[in-house]
Phi, psi and omega in degrees: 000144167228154193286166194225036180245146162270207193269333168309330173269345166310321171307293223289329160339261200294342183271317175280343158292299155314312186291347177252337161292019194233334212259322190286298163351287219301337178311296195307293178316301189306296235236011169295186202249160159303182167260359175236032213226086211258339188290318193300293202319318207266322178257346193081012196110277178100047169257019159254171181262161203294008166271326193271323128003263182326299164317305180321310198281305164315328188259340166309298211271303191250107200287191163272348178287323191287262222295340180260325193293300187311303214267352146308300176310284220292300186346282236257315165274352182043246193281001130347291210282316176316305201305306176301280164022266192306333212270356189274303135352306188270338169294267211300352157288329182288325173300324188273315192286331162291308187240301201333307194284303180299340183264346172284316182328282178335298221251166162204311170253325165250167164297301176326315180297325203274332172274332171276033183281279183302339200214074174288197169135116175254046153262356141314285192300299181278022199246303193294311188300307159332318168300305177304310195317285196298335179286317169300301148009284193289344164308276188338305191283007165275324170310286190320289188321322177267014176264320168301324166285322166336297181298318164322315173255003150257006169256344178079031154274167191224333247266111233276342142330297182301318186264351158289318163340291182307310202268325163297333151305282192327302178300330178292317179307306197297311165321313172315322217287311192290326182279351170256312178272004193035213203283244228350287188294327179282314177355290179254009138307308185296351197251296172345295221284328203246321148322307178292292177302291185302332179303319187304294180308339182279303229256297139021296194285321194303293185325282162319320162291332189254016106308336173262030199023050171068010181254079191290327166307313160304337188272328193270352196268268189329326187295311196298322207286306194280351182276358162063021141259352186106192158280011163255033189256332221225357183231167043066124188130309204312300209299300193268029195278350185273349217281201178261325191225082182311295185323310166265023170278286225293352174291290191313327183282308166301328169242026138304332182267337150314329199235334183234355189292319195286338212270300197313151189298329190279001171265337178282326167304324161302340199274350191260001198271319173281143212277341146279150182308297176308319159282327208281304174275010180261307136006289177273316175308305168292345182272334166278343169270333169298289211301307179297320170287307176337313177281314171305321190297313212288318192305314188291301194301310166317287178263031143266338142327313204276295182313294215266276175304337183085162154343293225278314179322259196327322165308328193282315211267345176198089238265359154303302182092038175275354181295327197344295185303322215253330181282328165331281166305343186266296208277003158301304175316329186082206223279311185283154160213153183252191189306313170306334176291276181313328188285323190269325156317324166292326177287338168305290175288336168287308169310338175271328174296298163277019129335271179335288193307297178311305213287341176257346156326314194280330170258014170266354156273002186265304130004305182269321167339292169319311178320298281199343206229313171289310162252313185262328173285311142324336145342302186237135171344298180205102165258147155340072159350297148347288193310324192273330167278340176278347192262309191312305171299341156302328195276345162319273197285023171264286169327303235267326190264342151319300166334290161310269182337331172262322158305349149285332170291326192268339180311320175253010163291132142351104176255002153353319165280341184270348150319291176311301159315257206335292193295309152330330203256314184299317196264331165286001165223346191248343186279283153020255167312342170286297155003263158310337181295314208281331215232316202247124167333309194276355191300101173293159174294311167310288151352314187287283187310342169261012169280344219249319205278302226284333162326282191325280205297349161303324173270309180331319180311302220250332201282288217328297182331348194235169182298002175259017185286291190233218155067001201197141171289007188240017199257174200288334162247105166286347204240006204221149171247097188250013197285138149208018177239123179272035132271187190261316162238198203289308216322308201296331182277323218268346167299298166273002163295343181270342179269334168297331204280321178287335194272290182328317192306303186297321183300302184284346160330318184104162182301311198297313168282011169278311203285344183279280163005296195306295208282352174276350163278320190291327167309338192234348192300341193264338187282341199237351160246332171312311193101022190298172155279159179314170155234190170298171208265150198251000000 
């Protein structure tokens, strides 16, 4: 990729890059935890209020994989790509209406905790981490990885040093945020972060309709005539038109992003930030309308790249289409641009920067939490509080350099499948296991640990297999075929394979660990649906 800034804006670029990795640090240091304070490290507290809440849970939710991936699918695929959109929206709806409330109840710093309410026990708790571990991981190295490309095409350096450079500084940044501001301080980067991407994007999105006067048939019309497909630019099919079975790839893909985008730890972790039942859902009400807009900007911003440059355009410069968005935003201005012009522009990419920044802050803090809390603090009866904030930030920087280290390995492959891998995973093991945990009586510890192992391993199993591994010129090996799963993702088999995994698991349990399971749920049942206050972590 190459950069399309002159130099002056290359400058104001990196001077605004720089000024916001020195001020969100500086932000974390204000606003950490004590060192002897594990409610501030894990929850904040629960002090902020649910509109600020609510930003946090948006910005958490919505990565830079969404702002760059998504608004790639809308380019290049046009309504595929609007479809992901709406299904990313409708997971965190699913999430408010559904899970929020029982799971802030449940829980108390982790996932691990909202499953050891019911099962204590720590093969839960290292099961649970594990999982966490394995659903996040592979996000980071998409973040990581793309940040280093980023800087490249918007500053318009190539030099492949330089951008290992970039994603190793960057992590190390990242690693500060999560091992210093602990839920407080990424918080409230996630709050920056999402104000600045919608404030930007709004004005973006604006701009691009008022080059079509406001005239959506001519603005969906022109997206269509330049996407060089036609009016099947404009229908369902497009993304998945080479597979074997389109219809049921684009089923599988959508609720794996339905079922599993909402799922995920570092989203689920928010729900424990809030101090009520009552916040919980005031919370998530802003946070599913920052997400509705989010989905209009990107949807306006997608096909106006497509309108204003054509297809071929956007392909060329990334066969992803992850540029979609920053060319979009660049090409509303036209050939001159003025100072006000660049200036807003900068604020565009600085908001996509710090995206990159927030989003593996939140999930390397969600990771070292588990760690720190789920394992080595289960070990022992009652460890020192002090000891447990100092083992949590390590474990910041346990998660965080692996991490870095495999985003340099990783950098120049297709990272599409570590996308996918994620959301597969929220959704065939962790949504699953949420599910039973929260709602079904009979739910046994067996039951829990074969929702969680046999999902996972179900996708693991199944990912290799698909096109976006191999087999296809866009897959993470181009050169090599290995395709024999005929989707794009896991989701059709492997979504009831984790619920199936859970009902066997609980069926061999015996009658006798169902019925103790009934009454330690119905004992607990008003605390985890009711909205009761917490109790200690079980």
């Amino acid at each position: 990729m190459t950069g399309f800034h002159d130099s002056a804006s290359q400058t104001m670029s990196l001077v605004a890059f720089t000024t916001v990795a020195t001020l969100t640090l500086l932000l974390c240091v204000m606003t950490g935890p004590d060192r002897d304070d594990l409610d501030e490290f894990y929850t904040g507290y629960g002090s902020l209020s649910p509109l600020r809440n609510g930003l946090a849970i948006a910005g958490d939710y919505i990565s830079a994989a969404s702002v760059l991936g998504t608004g790639g699918v809308i380019a290049l695929y046009g309504y595929d790509g609007v479809v992901l959109a709406l299904s990313t929206a409708l997971s965190l709806m699913l999430l408010m209406f559904l899970l929020a409330e029982p799971l802030r109840n449940a829980g108390r710093f982790t996932m691990g905790d909202a499953f050891a309410r019911r099962m204590p026990g720590r093969s839960v708790r290292m099961v649970a981490c594990i999982v966490t571990i394995a659903a996040l991981l592979p996000l980071m190295l998409v973040q990581l990885a793309g940040a280093g490309q980023l800087l490249a095409f918007i500053l318009g350096f190539s030099g492949e040093s330089l951008q290992t450079g970039c994603i190793i500084g960057l992590g190390v940044l990242m690693i500060s945020y999560a091992a210093i501001g602990g839920m407080k301080g990424t918080a409230l980067i996630q709050i920056l972060k999402i104000v600045m991407l919608l404030g930007s994007g709004a004005v973006i999105a604006v701009l691009i309709l008022n080059r079509f006067h406001w005239d959506l048939g001519a603005f969906f019309d022109t997206a269509a005539r330049r996407s060089g497909v036609g009016t099947a630019f404009l229908h369902s099919g497009l993304e998945f038109a080479g597979g074997p079975s389109p219809r049921l790839d684009m089923i599988s893909s959508q609720l794996t992003v339905v079922l599993g985008g909402a799922c995920l730890p570092h989203i689920t972790m928010r729900m424990y930030t809030a101090s009520s039942a009552r916040q919980v859902r005031r919370s998530m009400s802003w946070a599913v309308s920052s997400v509705a807009l989010f989905v209009v900007i990107v949807t306006v911003v997608g096909f106006g790249a497509t309108a204003l440059l054509g297809r071929a355009t956007i392909g060329r410069a990334d066969p992803q289409g992850n540029t979609a968005y920053l060319l979009g935003s660049r090409a509303v201005f036209g050939a001159d641009v003025s100072t006000a012009e660049t200036l807003l522009f900068t604020t565009v990419t600085t908001a996509v920067f710090l995206t990159l920044l927030a989003s593996v802050a939140g999930m390397i803090l969600a990771c070292a939490n588990s760690l720190a809390h789920d394992v080595f603090a289960a070990r022992v009866e009652e460890m020192p509080v002090r000891r447990e904030m100092t083992l949590a930030r390590y474990s910041a920087l346990a998660v965080g350099v692996p991490a870095i280290v495999l985003a340099t390995l990783v950098q120049h492959r297709g990272l599409q499948p570590l996308v996918t891998l994620s959301f597969c995973l929220g959704a065939s093991a962790i949504a699953p296991a949420l599910v039973y945990s929260l709602f079904w009586r009979r739910y046994t510890r067996t039951g829990l640990l074969s929702t969680l192992i046999g999902g996972t391993l179900g996708v693991l199993l199944l990912m290799p297999g698909t096109n976006l591994v191999s087999g296809s010129p866009a897959a993470a090996f181009p050169g090599a075929d290995f395709n024999w799963f005929p989707f794009t993702t896991t989701g059709l088999v492997t979504i009831p394979l984790g619920f199936l995994c859970g009902w066997l698991g609980t069926v061999a349990s015996g009658r006798k660990k169902e019925e103790e399971q009934r009454r330690r749920y119905e004992a607990m049942e008003g605390w985890i649906l009711a909205g009761a206050v917490r109790r200690g972590e079980g």
